[in-house]
C-alpha positions in Angstrom: 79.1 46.4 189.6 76.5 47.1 186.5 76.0 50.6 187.4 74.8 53.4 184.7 77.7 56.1 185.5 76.9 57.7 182.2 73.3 58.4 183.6 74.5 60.5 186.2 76.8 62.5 183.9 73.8 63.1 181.4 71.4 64.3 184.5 74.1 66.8 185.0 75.1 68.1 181.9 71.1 68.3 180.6 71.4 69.5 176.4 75.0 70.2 176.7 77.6 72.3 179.2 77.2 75.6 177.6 79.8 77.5 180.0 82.9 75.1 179.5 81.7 75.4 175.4 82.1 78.8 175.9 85.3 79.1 177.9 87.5 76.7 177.6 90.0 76.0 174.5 89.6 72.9 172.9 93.1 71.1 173.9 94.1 68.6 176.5 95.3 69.2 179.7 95.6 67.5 183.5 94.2 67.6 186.7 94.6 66.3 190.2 91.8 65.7 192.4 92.7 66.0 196.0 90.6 64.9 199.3 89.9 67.6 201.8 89.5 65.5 205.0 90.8 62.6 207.2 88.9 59.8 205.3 87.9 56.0 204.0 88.1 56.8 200.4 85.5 55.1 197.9 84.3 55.7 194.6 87.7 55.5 193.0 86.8 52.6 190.0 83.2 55.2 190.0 84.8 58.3 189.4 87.6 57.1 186.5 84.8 55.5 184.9 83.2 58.9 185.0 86.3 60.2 183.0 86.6 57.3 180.9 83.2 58.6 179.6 84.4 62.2 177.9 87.7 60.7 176.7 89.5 61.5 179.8 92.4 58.8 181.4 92.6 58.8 185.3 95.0 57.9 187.5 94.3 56.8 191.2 97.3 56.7 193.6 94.7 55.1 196.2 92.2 52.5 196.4 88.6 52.1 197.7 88.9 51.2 201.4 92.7 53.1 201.8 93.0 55.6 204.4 93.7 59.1 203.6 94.7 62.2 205.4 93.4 65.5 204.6 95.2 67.5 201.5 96.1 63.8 199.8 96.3 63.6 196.0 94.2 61.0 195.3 94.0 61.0 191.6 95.5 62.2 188.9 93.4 63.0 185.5 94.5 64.0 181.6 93.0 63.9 178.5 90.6 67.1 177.1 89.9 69.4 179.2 86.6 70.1 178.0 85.5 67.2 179.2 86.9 66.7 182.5 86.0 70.4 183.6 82.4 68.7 182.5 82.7 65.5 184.2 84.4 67.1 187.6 81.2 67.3 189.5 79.8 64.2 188.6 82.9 62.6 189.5 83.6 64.5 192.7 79.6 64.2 194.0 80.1 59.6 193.7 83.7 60.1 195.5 82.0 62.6 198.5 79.1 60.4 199.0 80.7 57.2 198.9 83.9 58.4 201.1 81.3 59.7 203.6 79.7 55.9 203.8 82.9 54.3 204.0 84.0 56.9 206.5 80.9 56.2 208.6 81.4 52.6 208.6 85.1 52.1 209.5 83.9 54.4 212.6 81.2 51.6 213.0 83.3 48.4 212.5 86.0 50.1 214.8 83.7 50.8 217.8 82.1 46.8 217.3 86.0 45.9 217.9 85.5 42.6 215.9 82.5 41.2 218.0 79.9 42.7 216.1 79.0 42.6 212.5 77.9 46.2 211.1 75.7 46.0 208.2 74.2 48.6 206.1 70.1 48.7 205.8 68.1 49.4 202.3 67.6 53.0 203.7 69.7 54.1 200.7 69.0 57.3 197.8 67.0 55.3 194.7 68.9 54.8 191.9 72.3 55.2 194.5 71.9 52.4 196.2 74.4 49.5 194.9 77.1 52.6 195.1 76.2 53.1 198.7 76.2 49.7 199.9 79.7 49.3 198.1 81.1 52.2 200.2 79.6 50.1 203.1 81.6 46.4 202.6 85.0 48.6 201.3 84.9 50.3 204.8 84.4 46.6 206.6 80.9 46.3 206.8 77.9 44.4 205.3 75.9 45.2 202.5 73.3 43.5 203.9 70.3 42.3 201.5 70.8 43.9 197.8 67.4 44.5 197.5 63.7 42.4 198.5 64.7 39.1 196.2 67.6 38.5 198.1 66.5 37.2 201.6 62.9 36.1 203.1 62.9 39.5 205.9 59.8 39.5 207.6 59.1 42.5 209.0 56.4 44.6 211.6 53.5 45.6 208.8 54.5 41.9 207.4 53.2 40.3 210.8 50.0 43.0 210.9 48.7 42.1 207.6 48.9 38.3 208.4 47.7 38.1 211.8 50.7 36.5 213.4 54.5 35.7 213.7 53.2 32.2 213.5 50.9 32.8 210.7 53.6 34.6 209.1 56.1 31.4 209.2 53.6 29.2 208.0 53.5 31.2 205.0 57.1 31.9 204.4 57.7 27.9 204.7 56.6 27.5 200.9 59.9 30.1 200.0 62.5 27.9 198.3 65.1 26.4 201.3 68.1 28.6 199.3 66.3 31.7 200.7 67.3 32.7 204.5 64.5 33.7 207.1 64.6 36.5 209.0 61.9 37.4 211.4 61.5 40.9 213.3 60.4 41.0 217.0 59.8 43.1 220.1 59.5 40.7 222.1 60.8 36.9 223.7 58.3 35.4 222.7 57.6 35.9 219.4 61.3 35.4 218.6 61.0 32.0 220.3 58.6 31.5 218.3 59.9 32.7 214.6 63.2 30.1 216.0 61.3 26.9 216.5 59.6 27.6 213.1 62.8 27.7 211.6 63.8 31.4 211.6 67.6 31.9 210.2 68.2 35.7 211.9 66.1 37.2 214.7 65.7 41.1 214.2 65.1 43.1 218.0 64.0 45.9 216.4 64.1 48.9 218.8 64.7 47.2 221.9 67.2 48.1 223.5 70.3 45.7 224.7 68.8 44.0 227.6 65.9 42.8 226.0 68.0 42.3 222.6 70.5 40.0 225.3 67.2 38.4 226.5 66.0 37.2 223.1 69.5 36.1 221.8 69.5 33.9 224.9 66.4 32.4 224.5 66.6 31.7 220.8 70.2 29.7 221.3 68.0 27.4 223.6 66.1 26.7 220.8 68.7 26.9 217.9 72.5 28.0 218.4 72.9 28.9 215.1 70.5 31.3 215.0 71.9 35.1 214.5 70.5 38.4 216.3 70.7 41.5 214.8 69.8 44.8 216.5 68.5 47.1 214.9 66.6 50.6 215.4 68.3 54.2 215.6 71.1 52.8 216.1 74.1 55.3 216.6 78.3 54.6 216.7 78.1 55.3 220.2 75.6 52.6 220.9 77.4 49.9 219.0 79.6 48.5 222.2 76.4 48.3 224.3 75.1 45.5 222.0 78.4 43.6 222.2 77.4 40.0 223.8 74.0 40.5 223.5 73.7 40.5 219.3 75.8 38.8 216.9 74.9 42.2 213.8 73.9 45.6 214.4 72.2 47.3 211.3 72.5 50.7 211.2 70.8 52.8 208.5 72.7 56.1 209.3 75.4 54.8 207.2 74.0 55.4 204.1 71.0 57.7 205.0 73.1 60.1 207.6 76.9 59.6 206.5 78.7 62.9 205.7 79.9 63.8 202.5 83.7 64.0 202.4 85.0 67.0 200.7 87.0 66.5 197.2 88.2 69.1 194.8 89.7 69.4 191.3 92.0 71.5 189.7 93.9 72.2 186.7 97.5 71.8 186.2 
């Protein structure tokens, strides 16, 4: 992943860390990072990158998508210290937020019990993103789309500004055929309708399950192929009312609600 790790450390450290400068000896020393809770851990590649940056080697005795129990040693770090006292936050902040994703999502994938896909949304922190939606597919989800290129997801204000879900299809017909359709409804018969049009993935957005079951039904009739997903404040705890009546439930608590998982860092 092409991410700019350095870009973070620089927004943290501003003109320079002027309380390490000032306290700590210029020598080299180790660390251990340890992880404070019953976790998915995931940021691991992130945070030795993050080391890598101020000269610093790091050792990981996990890897993203491990389990973990709380008090683990999850990595080990030397090289100077300067530097890694100056990259610790950086490093620890990547490693809470994406552990608390992929601590999320395992929660997610366990209560769909295989017969539901969990995806991630694009309700992710800008500039974040790609990290988050990483922590996501580590912990056995989907990223869903990267970002709008990605997929043809035609969505409520979509359908307002055109007039139509048939109006909307119409216009989505001149998208290259390499790019899948996806069409959000409230209702049977628009979904019917985005099917027969040629519709790849029906959304029932903020449905509930018996309608969601009612539109998966009818757009089989039409297409079996075609994939539901359900979609709208969706919780862990609603997840196994959707099973049999979707085939993905989206979730954007994962990466806009998860948890951060608490690490620390200390000196040998």
């Amino acid at each position: 992943m092409n991410m700019d790790l350095g870009a973070f450390l620089k927004a943290d450290v501003g003109k320079g860390d002027v309380t390490t400068r000032l306290t700590v000896p210029d020598t080299d020393g180790t660390a251990y990072i340890t992880c404070e809770a019953d976790a998915v851990v995931a940021g691991i590649e992130e945070a030795e990158e993050v080391f890598a940056i101020v000269g610093a080697d790091a050792t990981s005795m996990y890897r993203d998508g491990d389990r973990v129990k709380a008090g683990s040693r999850i990595m080990s770090v030397s090289g100077p210290l300067a530097g890694m006292i100056t990259a610790e936050r950086t490093a620890l902040n990547i490693l809470m937020t994406m552990s608390g994703v992929a601590t999320l999502t395992a929660r997610a994938v366990e209560a769909a019990d295989g017969k539901l896909i969990v995806a991630a949304t694009r309700k992710t922190v800008p500039g974040f993103g790609p990290l988050q939606k990483k922590a996501v597919a580590v912990a056995g989800g989907d990223p869903h789309r990267a970002d709008l290129d990605s997929m043809i997801l035609v969505k409520d204000n979509h359908i307002r500004a055109c007039g139509s879900v048939k109006t909307a299809m119409e216009k989505v017909a001149k998208a290259s055929f390499s790019l899948k359709v996806e069409v959000e409804v409230d209702n049977v018969a628009d979904a019917v309708t985005a099917a027969e049009m040629g519709a790849d993935i029906i959304m029932a957005d903020n449905v509930g399950p018996e309608l969601t079951g009612e539109i998966r039904d009818a757009v089989r009739k039409v297409n079996d192929r075609i994939l539901v997903e359900a979609s709208g404040d969706m919780t862990i705890e609603r997840i196994p009312e959707y099973i049999g009546k979707a085939d993905i439930v989206s979730m954007g608590c994962l990466t806009h609600s998860a948890p951060a998982i608490q690490f620390s860092m200390d000196i040998n």
